[in-house]
CHARMM-style PDB file with segment names, atoms N, HN, CA, C and O in Angstrom:
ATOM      1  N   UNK     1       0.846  -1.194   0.000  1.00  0.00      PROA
ATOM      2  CA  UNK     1       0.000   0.000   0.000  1.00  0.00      PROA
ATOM      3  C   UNK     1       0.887   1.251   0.000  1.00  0.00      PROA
ATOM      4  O   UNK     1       0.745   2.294  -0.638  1.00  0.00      PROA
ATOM      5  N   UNK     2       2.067   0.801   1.086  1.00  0.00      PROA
ATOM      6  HN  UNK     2       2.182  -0.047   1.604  1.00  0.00      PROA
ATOM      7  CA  UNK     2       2.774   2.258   0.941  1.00  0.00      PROA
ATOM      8  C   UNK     2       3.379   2.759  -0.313  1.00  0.00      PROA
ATOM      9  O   UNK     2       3.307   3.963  -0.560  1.00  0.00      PROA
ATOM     10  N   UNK     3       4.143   1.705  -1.368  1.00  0.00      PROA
ATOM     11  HN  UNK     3       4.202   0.727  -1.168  1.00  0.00      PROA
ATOM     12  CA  UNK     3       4.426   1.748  -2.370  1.00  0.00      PROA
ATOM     13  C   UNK     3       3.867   2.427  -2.993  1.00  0.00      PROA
ATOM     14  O   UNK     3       4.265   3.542  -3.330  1.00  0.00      PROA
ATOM     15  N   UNK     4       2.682   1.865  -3.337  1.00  0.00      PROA
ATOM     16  HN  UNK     4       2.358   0.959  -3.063  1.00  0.00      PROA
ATOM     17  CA  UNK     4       1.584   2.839  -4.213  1.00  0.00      PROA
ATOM     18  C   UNK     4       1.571   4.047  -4.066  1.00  0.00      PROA
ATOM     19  O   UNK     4       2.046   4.871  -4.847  1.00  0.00      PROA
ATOM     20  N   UNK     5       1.136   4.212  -3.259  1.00  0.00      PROA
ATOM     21  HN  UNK     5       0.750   3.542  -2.625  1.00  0.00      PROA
ATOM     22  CA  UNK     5       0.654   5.389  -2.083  1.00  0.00      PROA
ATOM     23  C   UNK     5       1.964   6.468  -2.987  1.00  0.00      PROA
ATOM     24  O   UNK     5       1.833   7.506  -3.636  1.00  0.00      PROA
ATOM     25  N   UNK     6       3.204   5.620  -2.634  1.00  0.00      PROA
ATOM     26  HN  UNK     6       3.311   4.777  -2.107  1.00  0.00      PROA
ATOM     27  CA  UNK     6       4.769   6.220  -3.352  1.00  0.00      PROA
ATOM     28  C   UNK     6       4.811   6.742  -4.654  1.00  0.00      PROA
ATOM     29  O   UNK     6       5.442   7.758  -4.947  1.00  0.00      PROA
ATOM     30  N   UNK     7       4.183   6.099  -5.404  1.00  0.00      PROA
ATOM     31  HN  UNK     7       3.671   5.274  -5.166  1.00  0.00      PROA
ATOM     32  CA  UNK     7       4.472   6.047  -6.842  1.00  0.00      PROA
ATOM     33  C   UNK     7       3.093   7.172  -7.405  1.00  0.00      PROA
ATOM     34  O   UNK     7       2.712   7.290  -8.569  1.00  0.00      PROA
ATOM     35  N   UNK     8       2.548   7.892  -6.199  1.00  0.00      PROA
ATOM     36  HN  UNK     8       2.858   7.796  -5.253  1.00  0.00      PROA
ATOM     37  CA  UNK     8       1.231   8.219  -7.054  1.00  0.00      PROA
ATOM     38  C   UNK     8       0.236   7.924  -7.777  1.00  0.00      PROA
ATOM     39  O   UNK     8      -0.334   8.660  -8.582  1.00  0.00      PROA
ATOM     40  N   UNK     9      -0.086   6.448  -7.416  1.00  0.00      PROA
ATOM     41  HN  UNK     9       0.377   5.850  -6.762  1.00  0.00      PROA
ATOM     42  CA  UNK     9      -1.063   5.993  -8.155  1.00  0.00      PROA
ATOM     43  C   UNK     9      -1.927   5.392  -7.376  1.00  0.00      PROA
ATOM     44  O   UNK     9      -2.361   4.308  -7.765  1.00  0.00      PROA
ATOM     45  N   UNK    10      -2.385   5.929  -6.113  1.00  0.00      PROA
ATOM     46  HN  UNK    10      -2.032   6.810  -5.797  1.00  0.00      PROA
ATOM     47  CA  UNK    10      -3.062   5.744  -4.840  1.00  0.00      PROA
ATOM     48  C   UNK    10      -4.444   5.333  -5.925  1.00  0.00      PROA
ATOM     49  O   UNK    10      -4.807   4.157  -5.949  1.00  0.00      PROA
ATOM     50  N   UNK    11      -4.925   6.026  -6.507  1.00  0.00      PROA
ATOM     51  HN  UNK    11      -4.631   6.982  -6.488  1.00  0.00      PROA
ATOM     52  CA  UNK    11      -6.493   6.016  -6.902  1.00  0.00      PROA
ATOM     53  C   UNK    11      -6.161   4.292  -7.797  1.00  0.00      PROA
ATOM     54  O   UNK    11      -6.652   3.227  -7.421  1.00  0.00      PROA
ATOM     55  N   UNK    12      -5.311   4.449  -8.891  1.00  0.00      PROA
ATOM     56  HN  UNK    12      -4.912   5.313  -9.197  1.00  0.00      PROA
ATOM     57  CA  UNK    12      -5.691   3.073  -9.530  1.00  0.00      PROA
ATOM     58  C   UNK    12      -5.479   2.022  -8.859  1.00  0.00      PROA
ATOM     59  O   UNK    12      -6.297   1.102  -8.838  1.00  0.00      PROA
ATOM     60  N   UNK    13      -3.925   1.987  -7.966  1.00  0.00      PROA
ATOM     61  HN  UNK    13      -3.261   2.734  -7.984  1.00  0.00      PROA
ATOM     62  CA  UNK    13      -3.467   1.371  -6.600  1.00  0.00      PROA
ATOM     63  C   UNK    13      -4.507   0.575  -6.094  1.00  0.00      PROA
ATOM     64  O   UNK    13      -4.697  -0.639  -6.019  1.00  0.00      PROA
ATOM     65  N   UNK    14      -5.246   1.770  -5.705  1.00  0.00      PROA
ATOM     66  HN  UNK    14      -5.092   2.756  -5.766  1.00  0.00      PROA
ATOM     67  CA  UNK    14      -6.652   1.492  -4.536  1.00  0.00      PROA
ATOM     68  C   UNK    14      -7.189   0.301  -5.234  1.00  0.00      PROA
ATOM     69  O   UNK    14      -7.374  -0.537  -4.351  1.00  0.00      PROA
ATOM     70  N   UNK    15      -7.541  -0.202  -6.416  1.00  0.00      PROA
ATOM     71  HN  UNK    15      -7.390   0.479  -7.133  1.00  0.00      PROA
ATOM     72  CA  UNK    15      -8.468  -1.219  -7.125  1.00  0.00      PROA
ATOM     73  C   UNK    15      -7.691  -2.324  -6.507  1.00  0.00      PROA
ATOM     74  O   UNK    15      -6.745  -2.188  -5.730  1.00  0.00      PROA
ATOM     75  N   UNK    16      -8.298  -3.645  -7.026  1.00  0.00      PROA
ATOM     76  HN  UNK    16      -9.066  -3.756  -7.657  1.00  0.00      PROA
ATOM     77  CA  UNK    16      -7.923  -4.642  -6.457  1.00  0.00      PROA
ATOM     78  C   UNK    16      -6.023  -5.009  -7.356  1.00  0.00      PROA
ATOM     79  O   UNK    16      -5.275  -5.975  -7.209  1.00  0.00      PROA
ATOM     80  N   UNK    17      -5.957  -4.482  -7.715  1.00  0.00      PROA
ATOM     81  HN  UNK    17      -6.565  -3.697  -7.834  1.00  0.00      PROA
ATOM     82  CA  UNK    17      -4.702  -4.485  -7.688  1.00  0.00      PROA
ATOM     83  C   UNK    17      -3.523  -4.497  -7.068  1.00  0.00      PROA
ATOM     84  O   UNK    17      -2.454  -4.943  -7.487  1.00  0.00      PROA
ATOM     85  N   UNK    18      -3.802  -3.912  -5.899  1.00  0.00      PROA
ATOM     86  HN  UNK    18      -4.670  -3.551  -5.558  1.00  0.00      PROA
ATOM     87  CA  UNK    18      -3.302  -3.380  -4.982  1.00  0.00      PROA
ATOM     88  C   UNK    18      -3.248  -4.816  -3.920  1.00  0.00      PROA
ATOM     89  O   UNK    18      -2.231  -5.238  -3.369  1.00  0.00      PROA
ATOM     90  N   UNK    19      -4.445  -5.326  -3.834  1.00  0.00      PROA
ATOM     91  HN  UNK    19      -5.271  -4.984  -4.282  1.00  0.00      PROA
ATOM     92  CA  UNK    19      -5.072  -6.317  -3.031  1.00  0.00      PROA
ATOM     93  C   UNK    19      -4.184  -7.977  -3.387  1.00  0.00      PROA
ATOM     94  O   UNK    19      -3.756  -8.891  -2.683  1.00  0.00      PROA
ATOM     95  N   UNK    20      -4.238  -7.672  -4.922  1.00  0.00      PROA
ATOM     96  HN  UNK    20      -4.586  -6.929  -5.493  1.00  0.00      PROA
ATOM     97  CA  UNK    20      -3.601  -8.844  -5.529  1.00  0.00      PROA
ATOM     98  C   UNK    20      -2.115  -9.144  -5.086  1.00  0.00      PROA
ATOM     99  O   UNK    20      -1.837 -10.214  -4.546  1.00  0.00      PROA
ATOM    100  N   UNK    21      -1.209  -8.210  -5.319  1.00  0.00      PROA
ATOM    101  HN  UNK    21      -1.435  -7.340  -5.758  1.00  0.00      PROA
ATOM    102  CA  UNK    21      -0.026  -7.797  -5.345  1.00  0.00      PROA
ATOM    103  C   UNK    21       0.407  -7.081  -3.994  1.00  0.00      PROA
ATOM    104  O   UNK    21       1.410  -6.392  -3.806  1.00  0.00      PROA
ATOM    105  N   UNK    22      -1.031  -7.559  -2.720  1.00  0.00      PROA
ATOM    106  HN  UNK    22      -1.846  -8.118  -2.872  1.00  0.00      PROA
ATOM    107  CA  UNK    22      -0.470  -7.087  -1.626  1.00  0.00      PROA
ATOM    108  C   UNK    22       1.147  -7.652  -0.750  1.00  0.00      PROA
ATOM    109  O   UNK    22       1.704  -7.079   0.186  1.00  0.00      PROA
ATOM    110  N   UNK    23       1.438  -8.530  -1.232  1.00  0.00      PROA
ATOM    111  HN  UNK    23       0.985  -8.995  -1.993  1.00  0.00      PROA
ATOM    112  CA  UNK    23       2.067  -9.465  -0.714  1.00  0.00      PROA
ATOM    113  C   UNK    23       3.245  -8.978  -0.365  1.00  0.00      PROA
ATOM    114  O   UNK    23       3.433  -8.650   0.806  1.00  0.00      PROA
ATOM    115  N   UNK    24       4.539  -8.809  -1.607  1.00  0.00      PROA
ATOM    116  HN  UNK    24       4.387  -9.076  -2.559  1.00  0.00      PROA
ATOM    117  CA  UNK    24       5.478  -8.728  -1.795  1.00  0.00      PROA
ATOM    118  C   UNK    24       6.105  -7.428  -1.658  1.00  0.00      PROA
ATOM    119  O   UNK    24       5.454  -7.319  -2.697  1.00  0.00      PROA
ATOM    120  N   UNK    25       6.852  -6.052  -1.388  1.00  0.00      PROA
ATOM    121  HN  UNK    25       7.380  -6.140  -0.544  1.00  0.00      PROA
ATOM    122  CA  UNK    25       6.580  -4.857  -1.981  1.00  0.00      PROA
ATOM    123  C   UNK    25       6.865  -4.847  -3.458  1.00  0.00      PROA
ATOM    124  O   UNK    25       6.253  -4.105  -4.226  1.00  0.00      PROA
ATOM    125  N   UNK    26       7.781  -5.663  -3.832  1.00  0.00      PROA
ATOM    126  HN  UNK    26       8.278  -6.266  -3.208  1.00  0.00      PROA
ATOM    127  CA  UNK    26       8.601  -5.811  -5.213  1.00  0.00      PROA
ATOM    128  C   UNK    26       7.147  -5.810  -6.038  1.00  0.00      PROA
ATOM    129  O   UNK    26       6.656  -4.882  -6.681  1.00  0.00      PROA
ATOM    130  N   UNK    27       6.826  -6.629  -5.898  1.00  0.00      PROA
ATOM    131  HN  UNK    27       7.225  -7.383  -5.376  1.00  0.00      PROA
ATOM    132  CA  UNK    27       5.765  -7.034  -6.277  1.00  0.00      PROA
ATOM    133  C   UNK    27       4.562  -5.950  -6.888  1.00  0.00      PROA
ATOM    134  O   UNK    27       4.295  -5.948  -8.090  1.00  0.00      PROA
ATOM    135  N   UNK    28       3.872  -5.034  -5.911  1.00  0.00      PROA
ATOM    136  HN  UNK    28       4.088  -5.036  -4.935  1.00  0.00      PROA
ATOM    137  CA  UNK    28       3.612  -4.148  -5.811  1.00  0.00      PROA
ATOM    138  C   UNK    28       4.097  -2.924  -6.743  1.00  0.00      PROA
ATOM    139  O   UNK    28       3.253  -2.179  -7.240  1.00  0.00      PROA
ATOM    140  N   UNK    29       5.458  -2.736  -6.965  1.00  0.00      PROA
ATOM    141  HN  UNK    29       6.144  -3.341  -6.561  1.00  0.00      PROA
ATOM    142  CA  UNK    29       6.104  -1.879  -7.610  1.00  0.00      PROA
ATOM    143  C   UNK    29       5.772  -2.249  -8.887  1.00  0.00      PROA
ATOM    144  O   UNK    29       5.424  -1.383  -9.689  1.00  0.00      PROA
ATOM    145  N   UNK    30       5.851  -3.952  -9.342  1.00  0.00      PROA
ATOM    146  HN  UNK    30       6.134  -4.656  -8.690  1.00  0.00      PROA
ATOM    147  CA  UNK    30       5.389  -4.036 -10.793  1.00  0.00      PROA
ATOM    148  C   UNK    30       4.407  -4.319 -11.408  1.00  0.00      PROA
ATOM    149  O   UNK    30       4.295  -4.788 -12.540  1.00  0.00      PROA
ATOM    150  N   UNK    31       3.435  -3.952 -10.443  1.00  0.00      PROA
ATOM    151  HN  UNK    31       3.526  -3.571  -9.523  1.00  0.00      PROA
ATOM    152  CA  UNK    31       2.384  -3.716 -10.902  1.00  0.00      PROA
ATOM    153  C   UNK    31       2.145  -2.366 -10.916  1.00  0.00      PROA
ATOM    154  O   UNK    31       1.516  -1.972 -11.898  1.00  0.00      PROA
ATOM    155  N   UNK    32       2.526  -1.402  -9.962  1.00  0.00      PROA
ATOM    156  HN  UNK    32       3.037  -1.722  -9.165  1.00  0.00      PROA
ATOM    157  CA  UNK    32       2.301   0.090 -10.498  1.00  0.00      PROA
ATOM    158  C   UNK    32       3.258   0.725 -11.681  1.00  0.00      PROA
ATOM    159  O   UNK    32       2.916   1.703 -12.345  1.00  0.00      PROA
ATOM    160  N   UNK    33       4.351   0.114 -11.826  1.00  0.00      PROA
ATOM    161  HN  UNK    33       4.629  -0.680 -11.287  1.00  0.00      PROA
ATOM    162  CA  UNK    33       5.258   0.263 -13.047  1.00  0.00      PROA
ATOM    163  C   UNK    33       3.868   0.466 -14.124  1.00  0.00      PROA
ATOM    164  O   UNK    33       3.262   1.465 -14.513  1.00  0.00      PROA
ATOM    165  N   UNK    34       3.706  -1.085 -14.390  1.00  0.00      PROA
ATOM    166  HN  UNK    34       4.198  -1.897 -14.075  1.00  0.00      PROA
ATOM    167  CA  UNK    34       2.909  -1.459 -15.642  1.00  0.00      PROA
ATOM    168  C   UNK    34       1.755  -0.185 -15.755  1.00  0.00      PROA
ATOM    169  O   UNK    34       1.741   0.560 -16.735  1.00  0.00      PROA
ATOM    170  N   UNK    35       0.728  -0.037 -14.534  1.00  0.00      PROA
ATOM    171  HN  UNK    35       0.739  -0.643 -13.738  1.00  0.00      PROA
ATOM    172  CA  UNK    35      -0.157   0.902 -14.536  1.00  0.00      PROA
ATOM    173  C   UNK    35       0.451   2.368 -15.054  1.00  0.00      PROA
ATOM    174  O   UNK    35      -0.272   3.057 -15.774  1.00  0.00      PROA
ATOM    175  N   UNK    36       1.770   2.842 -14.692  1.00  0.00      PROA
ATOM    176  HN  UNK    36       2.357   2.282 -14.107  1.00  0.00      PROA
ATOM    177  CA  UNK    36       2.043   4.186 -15.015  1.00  0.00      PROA
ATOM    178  C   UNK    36       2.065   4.596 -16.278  1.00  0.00      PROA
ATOM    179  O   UNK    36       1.575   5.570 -16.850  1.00  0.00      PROA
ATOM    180  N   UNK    37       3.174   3.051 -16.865  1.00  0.00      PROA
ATOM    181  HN  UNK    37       3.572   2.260 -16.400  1.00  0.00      PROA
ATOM    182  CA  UNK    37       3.489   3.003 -18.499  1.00  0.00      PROA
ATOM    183  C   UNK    37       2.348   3.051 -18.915  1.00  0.00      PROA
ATOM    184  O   UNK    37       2.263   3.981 -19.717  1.00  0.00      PROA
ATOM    185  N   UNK    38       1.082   2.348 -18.746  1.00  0.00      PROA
ATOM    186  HN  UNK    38       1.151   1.592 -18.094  1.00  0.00      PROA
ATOM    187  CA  UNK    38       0.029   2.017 -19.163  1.00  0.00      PROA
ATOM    188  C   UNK    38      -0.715   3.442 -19.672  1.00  0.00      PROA
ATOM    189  OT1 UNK    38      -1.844   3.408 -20.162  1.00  0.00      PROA
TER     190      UNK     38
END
């Protein structure tokens, strides 16, 4: 969450995305990577 929270992408973050990829932080990061490029 904090990651997100990091990267500015709190709002898309927030979706279950966030939930999925709660696990790991690494993890987390590449999924907001993908969302930013996106």
């Amino acid at each position: 969450m904090l990651s997100v929270g990091r990267l500015g992408t709190k709002q898309e973050g927030r979706n279950s995305k966030i939930k999925k990829s709660s696990k790991p932080e690494k993890n987390v990061e590449k999924v907001t990577n993908a969302l930013f490029v996106h």
